[in-house]
C-alpha positions as CSV (number, residue, x, y, z in Angstrom):
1,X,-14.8,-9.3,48.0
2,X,-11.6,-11.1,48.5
3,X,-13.0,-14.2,48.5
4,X,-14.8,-13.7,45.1
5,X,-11.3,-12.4,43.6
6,X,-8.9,-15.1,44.4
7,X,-12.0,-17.8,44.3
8,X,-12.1,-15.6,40.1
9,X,-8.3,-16.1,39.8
10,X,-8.7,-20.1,40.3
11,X,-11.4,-20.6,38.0
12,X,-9.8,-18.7,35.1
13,X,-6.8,-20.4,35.7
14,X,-8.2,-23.7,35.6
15,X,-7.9,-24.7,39.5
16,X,-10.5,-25.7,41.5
17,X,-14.1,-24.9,41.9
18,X,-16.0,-21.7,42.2
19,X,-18.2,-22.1,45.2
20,X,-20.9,-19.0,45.7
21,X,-24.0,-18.3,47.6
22,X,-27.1,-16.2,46.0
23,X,-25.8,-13.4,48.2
24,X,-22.4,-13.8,46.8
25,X,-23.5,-13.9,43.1
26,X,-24.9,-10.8,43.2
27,X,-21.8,-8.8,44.5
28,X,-19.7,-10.8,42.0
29,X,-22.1,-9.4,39.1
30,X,-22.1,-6.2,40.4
31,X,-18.4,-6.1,40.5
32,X,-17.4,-7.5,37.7
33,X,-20.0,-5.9,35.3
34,X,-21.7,-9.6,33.9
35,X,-23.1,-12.3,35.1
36,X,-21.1,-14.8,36.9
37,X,-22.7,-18.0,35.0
38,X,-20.5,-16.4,32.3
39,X,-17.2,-15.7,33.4
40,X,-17.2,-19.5,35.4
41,X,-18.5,-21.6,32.2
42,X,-15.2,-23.3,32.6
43,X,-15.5,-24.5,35.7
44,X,-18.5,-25.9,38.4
45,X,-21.0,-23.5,40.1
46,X,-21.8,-24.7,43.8
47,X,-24.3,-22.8,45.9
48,X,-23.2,-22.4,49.2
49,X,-25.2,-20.9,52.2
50,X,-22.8,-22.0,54.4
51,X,-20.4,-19.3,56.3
52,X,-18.2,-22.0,57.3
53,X,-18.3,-23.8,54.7
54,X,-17.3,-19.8,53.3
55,X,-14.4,-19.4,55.3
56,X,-12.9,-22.6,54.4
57,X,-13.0,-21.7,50.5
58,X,-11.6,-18.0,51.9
59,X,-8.5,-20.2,53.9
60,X,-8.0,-22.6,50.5
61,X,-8.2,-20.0,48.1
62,X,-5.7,-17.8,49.9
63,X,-3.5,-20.7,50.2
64,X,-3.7,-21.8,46.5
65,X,-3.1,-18.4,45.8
66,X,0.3,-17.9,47.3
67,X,2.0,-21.3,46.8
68,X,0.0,-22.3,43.2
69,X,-1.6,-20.0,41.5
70,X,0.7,-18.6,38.6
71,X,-1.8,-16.1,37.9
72,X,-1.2,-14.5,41.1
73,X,2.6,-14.6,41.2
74,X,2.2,-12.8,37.7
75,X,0.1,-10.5,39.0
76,X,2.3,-9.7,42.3
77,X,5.3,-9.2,39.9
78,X,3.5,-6.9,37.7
79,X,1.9,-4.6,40.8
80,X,5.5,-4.6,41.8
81,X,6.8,-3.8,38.4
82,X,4.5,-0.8,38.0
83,X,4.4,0.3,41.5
84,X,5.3,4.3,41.0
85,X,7.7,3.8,44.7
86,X,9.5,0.9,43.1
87,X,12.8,2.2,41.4
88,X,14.0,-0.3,39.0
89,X,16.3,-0.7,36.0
90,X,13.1,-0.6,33.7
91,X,11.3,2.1,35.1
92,X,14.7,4.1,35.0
93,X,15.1,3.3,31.6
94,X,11.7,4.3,31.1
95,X,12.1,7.4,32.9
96,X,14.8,8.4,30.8
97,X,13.4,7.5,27.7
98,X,10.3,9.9,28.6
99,X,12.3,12.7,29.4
100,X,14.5,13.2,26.7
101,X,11.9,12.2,24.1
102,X,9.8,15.0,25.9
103,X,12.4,17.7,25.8
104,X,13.2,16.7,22.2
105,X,9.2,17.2,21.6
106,X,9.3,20.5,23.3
107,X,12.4,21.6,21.6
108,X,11.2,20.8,18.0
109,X,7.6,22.8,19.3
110,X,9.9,26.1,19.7
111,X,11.9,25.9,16.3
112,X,8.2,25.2,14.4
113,X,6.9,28.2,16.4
114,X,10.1,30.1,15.9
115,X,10.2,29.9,12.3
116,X,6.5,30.5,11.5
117,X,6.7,33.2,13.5
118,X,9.8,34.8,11.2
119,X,7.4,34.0,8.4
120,X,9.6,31.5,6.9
121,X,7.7,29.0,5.9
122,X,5.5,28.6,2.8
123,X,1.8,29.2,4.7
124,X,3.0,31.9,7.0
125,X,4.2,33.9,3.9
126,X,1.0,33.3,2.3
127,X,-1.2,34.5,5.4
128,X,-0.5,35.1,8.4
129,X,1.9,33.7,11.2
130,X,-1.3,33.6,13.6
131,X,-3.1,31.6,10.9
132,X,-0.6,29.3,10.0
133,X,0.1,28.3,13.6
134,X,-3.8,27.8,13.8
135,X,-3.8,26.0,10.7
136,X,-1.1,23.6,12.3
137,X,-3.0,23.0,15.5
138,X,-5.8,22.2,13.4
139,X,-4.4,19.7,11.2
140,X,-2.5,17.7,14.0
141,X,-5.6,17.8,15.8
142,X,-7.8,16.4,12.2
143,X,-4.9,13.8,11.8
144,X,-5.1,12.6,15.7
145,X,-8.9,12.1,15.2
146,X,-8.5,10.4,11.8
147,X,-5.8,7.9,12.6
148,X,-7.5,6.8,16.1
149,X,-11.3,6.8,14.2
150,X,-10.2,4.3,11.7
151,X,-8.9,2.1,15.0
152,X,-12.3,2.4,16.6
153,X,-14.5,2.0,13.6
154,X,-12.7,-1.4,13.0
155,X,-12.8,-2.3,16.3
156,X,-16.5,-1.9,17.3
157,X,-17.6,-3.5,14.1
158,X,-18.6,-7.0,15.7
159,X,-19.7,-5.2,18.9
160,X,-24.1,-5.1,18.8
161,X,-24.9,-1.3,18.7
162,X,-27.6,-1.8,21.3
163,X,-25.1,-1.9,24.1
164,X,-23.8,1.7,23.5
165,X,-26.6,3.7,21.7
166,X,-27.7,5.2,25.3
167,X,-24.4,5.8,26.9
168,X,-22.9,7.1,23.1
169,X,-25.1,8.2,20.5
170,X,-22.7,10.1,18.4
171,X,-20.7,6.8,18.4
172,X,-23.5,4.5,17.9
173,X,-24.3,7.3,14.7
174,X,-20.8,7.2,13.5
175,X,-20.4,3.5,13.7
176,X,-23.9,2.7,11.6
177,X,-22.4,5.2,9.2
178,X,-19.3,3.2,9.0
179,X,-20.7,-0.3,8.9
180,X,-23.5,0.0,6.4
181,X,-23.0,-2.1,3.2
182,X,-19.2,-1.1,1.8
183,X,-19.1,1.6,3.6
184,X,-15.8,1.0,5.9
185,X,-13.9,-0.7,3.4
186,X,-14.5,2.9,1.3
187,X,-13.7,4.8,4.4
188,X,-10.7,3.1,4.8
189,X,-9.4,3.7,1.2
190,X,-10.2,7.8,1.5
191,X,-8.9,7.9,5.2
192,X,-5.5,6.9,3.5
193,X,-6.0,9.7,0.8
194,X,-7.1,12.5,4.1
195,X,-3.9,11.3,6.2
196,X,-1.9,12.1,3.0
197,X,-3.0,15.4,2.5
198,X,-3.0,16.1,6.1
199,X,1.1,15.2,6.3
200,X,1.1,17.3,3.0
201,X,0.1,20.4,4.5
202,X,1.7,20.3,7.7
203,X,5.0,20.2,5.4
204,X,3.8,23.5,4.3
205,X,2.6,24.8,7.7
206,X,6.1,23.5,9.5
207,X,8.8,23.2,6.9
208,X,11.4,26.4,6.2
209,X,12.4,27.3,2.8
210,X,15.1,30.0,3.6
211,X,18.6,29.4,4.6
212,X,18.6,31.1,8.0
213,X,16.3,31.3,10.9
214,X,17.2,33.0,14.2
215,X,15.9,31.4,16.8
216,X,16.9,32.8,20.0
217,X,19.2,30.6,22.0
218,X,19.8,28.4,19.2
219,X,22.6,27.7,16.4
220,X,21.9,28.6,13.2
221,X,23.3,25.3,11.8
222,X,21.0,23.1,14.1
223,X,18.1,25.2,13.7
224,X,18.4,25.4,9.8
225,X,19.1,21.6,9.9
226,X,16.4,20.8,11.9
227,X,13.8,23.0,10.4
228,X,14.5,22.5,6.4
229,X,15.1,18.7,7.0
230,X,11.3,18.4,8.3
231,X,13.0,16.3,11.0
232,X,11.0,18.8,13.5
233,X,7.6,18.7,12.0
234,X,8.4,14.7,11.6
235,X,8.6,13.9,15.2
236,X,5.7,16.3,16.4
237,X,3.3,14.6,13.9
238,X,3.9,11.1,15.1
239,X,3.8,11.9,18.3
240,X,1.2,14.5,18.6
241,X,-0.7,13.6,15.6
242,X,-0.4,9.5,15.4
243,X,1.1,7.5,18.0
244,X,-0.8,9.6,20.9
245,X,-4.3,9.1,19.4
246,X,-3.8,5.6,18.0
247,X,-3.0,4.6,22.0
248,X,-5.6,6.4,23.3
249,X,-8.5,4.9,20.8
250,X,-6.7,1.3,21.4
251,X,-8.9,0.9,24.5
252,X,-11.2,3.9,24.8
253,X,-12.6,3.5,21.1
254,X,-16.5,4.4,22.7
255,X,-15.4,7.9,24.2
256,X,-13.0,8.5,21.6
257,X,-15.9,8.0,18.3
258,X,-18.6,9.8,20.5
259,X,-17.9,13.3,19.1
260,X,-19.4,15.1,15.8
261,X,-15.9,15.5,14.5
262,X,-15.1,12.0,13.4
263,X,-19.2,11.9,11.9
264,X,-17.8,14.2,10.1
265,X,-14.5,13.2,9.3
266,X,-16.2,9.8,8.3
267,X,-18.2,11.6,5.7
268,X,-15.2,13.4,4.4
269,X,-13.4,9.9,3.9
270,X,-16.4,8.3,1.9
271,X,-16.8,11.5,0.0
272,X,-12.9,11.5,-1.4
273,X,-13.4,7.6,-2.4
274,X,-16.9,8.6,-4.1
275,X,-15.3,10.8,-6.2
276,X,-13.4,8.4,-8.1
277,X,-9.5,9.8,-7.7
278,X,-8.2,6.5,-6.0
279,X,-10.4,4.2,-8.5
280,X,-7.4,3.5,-10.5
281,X,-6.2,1.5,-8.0
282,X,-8.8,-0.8,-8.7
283,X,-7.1,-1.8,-11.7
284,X,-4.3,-3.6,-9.6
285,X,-7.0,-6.0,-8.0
286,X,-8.5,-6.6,-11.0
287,X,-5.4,-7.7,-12.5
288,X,-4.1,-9.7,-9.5
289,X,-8.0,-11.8,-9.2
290,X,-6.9,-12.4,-13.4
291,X,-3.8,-13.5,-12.2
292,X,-5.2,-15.9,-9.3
293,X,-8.0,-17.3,-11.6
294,X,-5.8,-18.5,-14.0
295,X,-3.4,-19.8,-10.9
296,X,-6.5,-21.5,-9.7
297,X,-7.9,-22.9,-13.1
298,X,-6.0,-26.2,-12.1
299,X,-6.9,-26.1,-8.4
300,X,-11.1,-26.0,-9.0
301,X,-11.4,-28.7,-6.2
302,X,-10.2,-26.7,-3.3
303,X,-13.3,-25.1,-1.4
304,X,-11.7,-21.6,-0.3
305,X,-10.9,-21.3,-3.8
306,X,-14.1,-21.6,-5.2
307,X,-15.7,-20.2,-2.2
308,X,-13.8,-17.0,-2.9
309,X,-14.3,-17.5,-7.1
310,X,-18.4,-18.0,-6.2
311,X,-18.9,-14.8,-4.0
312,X,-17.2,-12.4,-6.6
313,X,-19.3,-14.0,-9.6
314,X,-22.3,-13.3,-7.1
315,X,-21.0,-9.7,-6.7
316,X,-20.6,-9.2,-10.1
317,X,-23.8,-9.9,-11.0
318,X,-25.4,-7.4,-8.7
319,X,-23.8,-4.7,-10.5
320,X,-26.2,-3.4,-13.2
321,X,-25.0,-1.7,-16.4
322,X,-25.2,1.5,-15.3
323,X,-23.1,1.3,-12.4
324,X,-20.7,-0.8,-14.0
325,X,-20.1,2.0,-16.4
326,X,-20.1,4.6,-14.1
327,X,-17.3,2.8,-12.3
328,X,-15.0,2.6,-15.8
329,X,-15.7,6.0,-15.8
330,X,-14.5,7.1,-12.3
331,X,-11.4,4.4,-13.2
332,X,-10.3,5.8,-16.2
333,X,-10.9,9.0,-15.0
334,X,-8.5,8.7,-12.1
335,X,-6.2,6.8,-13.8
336,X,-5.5,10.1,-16.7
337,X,-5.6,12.1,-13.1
338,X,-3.1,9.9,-12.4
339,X,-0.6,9.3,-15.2
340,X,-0.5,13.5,-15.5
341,X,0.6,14.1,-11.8
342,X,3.5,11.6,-12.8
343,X,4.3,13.8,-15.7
344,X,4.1,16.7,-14.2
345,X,5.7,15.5,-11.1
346,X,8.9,13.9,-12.9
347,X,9.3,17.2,-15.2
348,X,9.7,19.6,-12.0
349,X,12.0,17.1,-10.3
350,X,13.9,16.9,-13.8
351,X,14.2,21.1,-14.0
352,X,15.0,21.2,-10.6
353,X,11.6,23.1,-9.8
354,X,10.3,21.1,-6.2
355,X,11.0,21.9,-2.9
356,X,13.9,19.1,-2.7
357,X,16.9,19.6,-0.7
358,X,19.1,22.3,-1.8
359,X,22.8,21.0,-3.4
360,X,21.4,17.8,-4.3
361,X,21.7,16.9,-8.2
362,X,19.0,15.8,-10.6
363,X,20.1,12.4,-11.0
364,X,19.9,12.1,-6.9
365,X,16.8,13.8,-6.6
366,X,15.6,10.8,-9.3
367,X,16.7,8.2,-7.2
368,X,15.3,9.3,-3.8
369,X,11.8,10.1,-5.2
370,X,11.6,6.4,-6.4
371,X,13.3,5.2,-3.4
372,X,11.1,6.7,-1.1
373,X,8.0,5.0,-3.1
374,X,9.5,1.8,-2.7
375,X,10.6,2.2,1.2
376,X,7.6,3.8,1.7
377,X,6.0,0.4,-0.5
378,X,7.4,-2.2,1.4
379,X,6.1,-0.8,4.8
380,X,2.6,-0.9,3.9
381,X,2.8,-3.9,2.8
382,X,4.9,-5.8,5.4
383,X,2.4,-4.6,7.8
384,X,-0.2,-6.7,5.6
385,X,1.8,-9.7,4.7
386,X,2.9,-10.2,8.7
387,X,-0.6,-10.3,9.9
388,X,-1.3,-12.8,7.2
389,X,1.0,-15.0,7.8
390,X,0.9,-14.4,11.8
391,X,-1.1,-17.3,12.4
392,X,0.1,-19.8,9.6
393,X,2.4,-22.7,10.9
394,X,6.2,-22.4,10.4
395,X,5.8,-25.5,8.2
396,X,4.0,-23.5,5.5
397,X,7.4,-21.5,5.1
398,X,9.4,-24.4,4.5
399,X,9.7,-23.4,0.9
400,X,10.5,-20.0,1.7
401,X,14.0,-20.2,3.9
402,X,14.1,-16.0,4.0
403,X,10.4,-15.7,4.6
404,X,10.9,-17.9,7.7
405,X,14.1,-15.9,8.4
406,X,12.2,-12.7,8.0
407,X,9.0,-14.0,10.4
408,X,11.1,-15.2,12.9
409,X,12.6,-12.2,13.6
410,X,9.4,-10.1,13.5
411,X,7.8,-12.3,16.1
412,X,10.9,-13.2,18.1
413,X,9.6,-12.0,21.8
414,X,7.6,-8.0,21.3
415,X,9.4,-7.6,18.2
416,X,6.3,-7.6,16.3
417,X,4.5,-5.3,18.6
418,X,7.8,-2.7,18.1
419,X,8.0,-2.9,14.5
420,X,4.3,-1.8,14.0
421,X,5.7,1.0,16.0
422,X,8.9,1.1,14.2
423,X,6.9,0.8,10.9
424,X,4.6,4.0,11.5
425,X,7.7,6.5,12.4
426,X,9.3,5.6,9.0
427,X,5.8,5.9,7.3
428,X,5.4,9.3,8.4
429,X,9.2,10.5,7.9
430,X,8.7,8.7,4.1
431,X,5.4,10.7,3.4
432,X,7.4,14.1,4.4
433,X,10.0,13.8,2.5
434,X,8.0,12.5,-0.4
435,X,6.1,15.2,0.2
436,X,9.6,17.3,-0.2
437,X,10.1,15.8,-3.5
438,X,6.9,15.8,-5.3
439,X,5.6,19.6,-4.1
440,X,6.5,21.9,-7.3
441,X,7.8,25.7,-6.0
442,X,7.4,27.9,-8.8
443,X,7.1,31.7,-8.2
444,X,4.3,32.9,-10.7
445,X,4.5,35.8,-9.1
446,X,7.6,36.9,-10.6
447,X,6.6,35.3,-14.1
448,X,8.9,32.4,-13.3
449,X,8.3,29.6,-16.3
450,X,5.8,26.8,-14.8
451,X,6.3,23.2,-16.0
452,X,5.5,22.5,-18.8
453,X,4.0,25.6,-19.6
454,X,1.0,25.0,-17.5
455,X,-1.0,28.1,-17.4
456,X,-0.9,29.9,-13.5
457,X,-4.3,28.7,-12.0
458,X,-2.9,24.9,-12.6
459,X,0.8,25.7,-11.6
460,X,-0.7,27.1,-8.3
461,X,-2.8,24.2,-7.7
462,X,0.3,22.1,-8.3
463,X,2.4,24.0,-5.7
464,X,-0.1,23.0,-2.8
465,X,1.6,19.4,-3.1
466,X,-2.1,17.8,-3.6
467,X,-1.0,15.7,-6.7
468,X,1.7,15.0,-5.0
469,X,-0.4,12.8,-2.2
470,X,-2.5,11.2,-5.1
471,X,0.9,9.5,-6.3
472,X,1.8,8.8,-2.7
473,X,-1.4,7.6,-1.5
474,X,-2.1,5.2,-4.9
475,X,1.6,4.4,-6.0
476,X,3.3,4.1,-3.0
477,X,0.4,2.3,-0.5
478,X,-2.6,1.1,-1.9
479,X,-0.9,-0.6,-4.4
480,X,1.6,-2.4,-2.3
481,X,-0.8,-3.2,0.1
482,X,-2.8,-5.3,-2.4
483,X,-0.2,-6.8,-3.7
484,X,0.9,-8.4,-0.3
485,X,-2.4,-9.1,0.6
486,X,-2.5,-11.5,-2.7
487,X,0.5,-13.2,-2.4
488,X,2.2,-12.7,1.7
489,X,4.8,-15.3,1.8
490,X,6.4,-14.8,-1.1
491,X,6.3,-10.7,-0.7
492,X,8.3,-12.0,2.5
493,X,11.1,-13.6,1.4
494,X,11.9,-10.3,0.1
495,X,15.5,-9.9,1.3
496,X,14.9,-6.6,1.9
497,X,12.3,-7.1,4.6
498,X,14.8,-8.5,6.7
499,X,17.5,-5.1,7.2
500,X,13.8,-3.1,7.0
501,X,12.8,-4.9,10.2
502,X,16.0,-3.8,11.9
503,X,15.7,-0.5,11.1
504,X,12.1,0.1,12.6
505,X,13.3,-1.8,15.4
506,X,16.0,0.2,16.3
507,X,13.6,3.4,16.2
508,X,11.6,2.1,18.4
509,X,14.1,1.4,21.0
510,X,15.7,4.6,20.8
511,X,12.9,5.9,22.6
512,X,12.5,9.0,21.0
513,X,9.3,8.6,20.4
514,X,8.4,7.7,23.8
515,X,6.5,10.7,24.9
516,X,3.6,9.3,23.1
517,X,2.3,6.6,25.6
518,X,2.6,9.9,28.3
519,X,1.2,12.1,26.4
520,X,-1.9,9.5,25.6
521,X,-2.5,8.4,29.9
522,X,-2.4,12.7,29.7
523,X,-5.0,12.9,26.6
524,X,-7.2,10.2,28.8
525,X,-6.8,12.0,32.1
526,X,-8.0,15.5,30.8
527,X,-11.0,14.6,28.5
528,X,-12.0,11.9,31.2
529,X,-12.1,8.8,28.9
530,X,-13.0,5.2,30.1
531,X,-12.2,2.2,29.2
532,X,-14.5,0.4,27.1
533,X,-14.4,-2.4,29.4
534,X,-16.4,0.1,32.3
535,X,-19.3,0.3,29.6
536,X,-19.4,-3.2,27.6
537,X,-18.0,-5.6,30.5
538,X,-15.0,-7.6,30.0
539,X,-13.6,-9.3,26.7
540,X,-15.5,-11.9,25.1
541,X,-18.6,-10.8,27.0
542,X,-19.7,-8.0,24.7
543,X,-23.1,-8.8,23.5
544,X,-23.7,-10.8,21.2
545,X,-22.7,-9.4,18.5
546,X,-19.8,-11.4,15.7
547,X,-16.3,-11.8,16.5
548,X,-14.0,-12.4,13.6
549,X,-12.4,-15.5,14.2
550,X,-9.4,-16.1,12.9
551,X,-10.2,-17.4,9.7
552,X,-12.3,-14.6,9.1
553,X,-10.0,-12.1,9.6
554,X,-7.8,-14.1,6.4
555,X,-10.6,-14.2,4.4
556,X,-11.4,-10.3,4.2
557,X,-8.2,-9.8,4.1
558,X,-7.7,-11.6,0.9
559,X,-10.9,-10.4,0.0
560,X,-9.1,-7.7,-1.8
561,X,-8.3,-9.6,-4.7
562,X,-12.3,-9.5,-5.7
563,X,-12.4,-6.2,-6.1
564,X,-13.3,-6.0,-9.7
565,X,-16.9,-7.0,-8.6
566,X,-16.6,-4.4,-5.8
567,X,-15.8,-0.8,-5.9
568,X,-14.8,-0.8,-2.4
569,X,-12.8,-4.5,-1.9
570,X,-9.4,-3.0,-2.2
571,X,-9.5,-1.6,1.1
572,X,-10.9,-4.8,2.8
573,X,-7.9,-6.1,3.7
574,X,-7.1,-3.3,6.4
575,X,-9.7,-4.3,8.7
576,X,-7.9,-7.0,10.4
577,X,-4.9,-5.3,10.3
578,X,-6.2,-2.1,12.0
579,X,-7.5,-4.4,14.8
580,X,-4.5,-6.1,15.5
581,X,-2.4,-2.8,15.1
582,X,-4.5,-1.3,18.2
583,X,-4.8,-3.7,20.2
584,X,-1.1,-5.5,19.9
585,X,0.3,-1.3,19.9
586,X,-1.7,-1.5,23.4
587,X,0.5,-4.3,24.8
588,X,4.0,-2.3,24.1
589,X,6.5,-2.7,26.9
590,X,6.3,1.3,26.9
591,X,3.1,1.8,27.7
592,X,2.4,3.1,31.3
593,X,-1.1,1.4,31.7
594,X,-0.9,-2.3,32.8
């Protein structure tokens, strides 16, 4: 099969002819997984019977190959590269990197053990040690399947069904769930409110309240700093919980979907958006399309514009009375939900009744909640405005001299690859310490006052920190994210985005987080999952089902702006983002797969 390789190598590269007989054909489409009329469309098929005429493509291919064929040399420097007997300055680096970020991982593992055990945190008080340490397994494990679903559900969405309905039928099942009507752009906007909670409760599970915890062989001052921070809790949740799942499902999204927990976890998603607590968000798109029509009054002529003004009059007009009302309903609804978790929320911070940071003043506590809205803002919705303006040319920034400033930096080299990575550390440390802020701890037990004089049942509801992820999950990242979706350049010439860059940058160089990409070739190894490639051929050659072109991809993602004539459109923009997210997180210098 030599001679079919480097005879494959030429053709994709765009040197010389592929010359095969009948016989060789056949091997080449049983070894490549598709047929070869396929793969060589770009260059000239010549049937051969010859096995002179054979050898002398073998001697020329072979030849081209060494001296021309940059394809090869890149391949050569890349077997070399990742060769495990090869001991460079990378791999050393990288060796490094995965050691202490996996000592740091086990370390943080015994002070969470340590401390439920000693019953010090808020679910191991409640119940049990046993059960809270069950509890935590459990939700890691739920947030590991939700955070790599969403990537696969996106991802097989222009893939045809047919060509894994044998091989997976609890994917096939959970991806006709996902892509009927509305029904991903819904899932989408629940699977933020799920990952929310999730975070929420590990804070509880995880996260000491008392002073002092002995844990054997370590200071009390590191342990207590560590544990009461959350910074322990942080760092196994992005790297058991996120970062490991969201590499596995980049390229095994078949084997990963093909189980009855994300079905489930799927229905769960659409169930939360069907009830109507995140419609109030709606109200944001509603206001932005107002915005943009008005924008656009003067600007009739241009054909996206009234491409994008025709399909939401058509939408509208599907709608009959009776849902339209019933979607007021559920708005309003969640927007009164809304407003009274902010009350209720802002009045415990004020009387000093959340599980903040002990020592730190009112006026502090104040500053950080909103702070951590806005931080916690602006990543959500860099990560929309940089894959909007990914493919734009620089010209269109002209206007915008810290936009361009911002872009270029974010797409300088694998910058953009590590910031996404960069970008979903600080959203997971922003949602625990949100979740530190915005959880109320009153003891009703000992008839401590509740907040305003809320009677116990409600006060005990509010101590579970569950309003507290509705403000998160609506205030500080739906909102954002639609707002950058509407208008992306301008969002970045923020001059904010800019030192926010840096920042995720320099997290994801540290390496702390490293452990992930070893922990996901480990997560692969022991459930035995393949690549999708070993079931659906090679890229490009998938079926026939729809790839989003690029254009595509910016029209749903400004497709958000219509959602008034769609109770699901705010969460439309996330599809092309997911996508890219995998499959760029995929490409990280870190990872150990080539």
């Amino acid at each position: 099969m030599s001679l079919l390789s480097s005879s494959l190598r030429e053709v994709e590269a765009g040197e010389g002819l592929l010359l095969l007989s009948d016989e060789d054909s056949q091997q080449f489409s049983c070894a490549y997984g598709f047929e070869f009329t396929k793969i060589c469309s770009c260059g000239v098929v010549n049937v051969v019977p010859s096995a002179a005429e054979r050898q002398a493509l073998q001697a020329k291919s072979n030849n081209n190959h060494n001296h021309n064929s940059k394809l090869g040399k890149e391949e050569q420097l890349v077997g070399e590269e990742s060769s495990p007997f090869i001991l460079n300055s990378e791999s050393i680096l990288k060796i490094i990197k995965y050691t202490y970020s996996l000592g740091l991982l086990f370390f943080c593992l015994y002070l969470i053990v340590s401390g439920i055990w000693a019953e010090e945190t808020p679910i191991a008080m409640l119940l049990h040690p046993v059960a809270a340490l069950v509890i935590m397994c459990l939700l890691i494990f739920w947030l590991g399947v939700t955070e790599g679903g969403q990537g696969c559900l996106v991802g097989l969405q222009p893939i045809e069904k047919e060509l894994y309905s044998q091989t997976h039928p609890r994917a096939c099942l959970c991806a006709t769930l996902a892509h009927e009507g509305e029904n991903l752009n819904r899932f989408i906007i629940g699977r933020q409110f799920l990952v929310v909670i999730v975070v929420f409760c590990l804070n509880l599970c995880c996260t000491t309240v008392e002073n002092a915890v002995d844990v054997p062989g370590v200071s009390p001052a590191v342990a207590a700093v560590v544990l009461e921070s959350g910074l322990a809790v942080m760092l196994i949740t992005v790297m058991l919980g996120q970062l490991s799942a969201e590499v596995t499902a980049t390229n095994c999204m078949l084997d990963f979907v093909n189980c009855h927990v994300v079905y489930a976890t799927t229905l769960v998603c659409l169930a939360i958006e069907s009830s109507g607590l995140l419609h109030s968000v709606y109200i944001v798109p509603d206001f932005m399309k107002w915005i943009t029509t008005k924008k656009l009054s003067c600007r009739s002529n241009k054909p996206s514009s009234s491409k994008k003004k025709n399909n939401g009059t058509k939408a509208a007009s599907t709608r009959t009375d009776k849902e339209r009302t019933w979607y007021w309903i559920r708005v309003l609804c969640s927007f009164v939900i809304l407003a009274l978790c902010f009350v209720v929320t802002m009045s415990a911070i004020l009387n000093e009744k959340t599980a903040k940071f002990q020592g730190l003043p009112v006026s502090g506590s104040v500053i950080i909640f909103f702070g951590l809205i806005c931080f916690l803002g602006m990543l959500e919705a860099m990560q929309i405005a940089l894959f909007a303006v990914v493919n734009l040319p620089e010209s269109d920034l002209d206007e915008y001299p810290v936009a361009q400033q911002n872009c270029r930096l974010a797409f300088r080299g694998n910058n953009f690859q590590a910031f996404l990575i960069g970008r979903q550390i600080c959203v997971t440390m922003s949602m625990f310490l949100l979740a530190r802020f915005t959880t109320t701890e009153v003891d009703v037990e000992s008839n401590e006052e509740t907040v305003l004089g809320m009677g116990v049942g409600l006060q005990l509801f509010f101590n579970t920190g569950l309003p507290g992820a509705l403000i998160t999950t609506i205030v500080a990242s739906l909102v954002w994210r639609i707002v950058a979706s509407t208008s992306p350049i301008p969002f970045m010439a923020n001059p904010l985005v800019y030192p926010t860059i840096r920042l995720c940058l320099v997290l994801e160089a540290s390496g702390v987080f490293s452990a992930s990409w070893l922990l996901a070739d480990m997560l692969k190894s022991m459930v035995g999952f393949e690549l999708d490639e070993v079931y659906l051929g090679a890229m490009g050659q998938r079926g026939h089902g729809k790839i989003m072109s690029g254009e595509d991809e910016a029209t749903e993602g400004s497709s958000v702006t219509d959602s008034s004539s769609s109770e699901s459109d705010a969460g439309s923009n996330e599809s092309p983002v997911v996508m890219g997210y995998g499959s760029v997180m995929h490409q990280s210098s870190d990872s150990l797969t080539v």
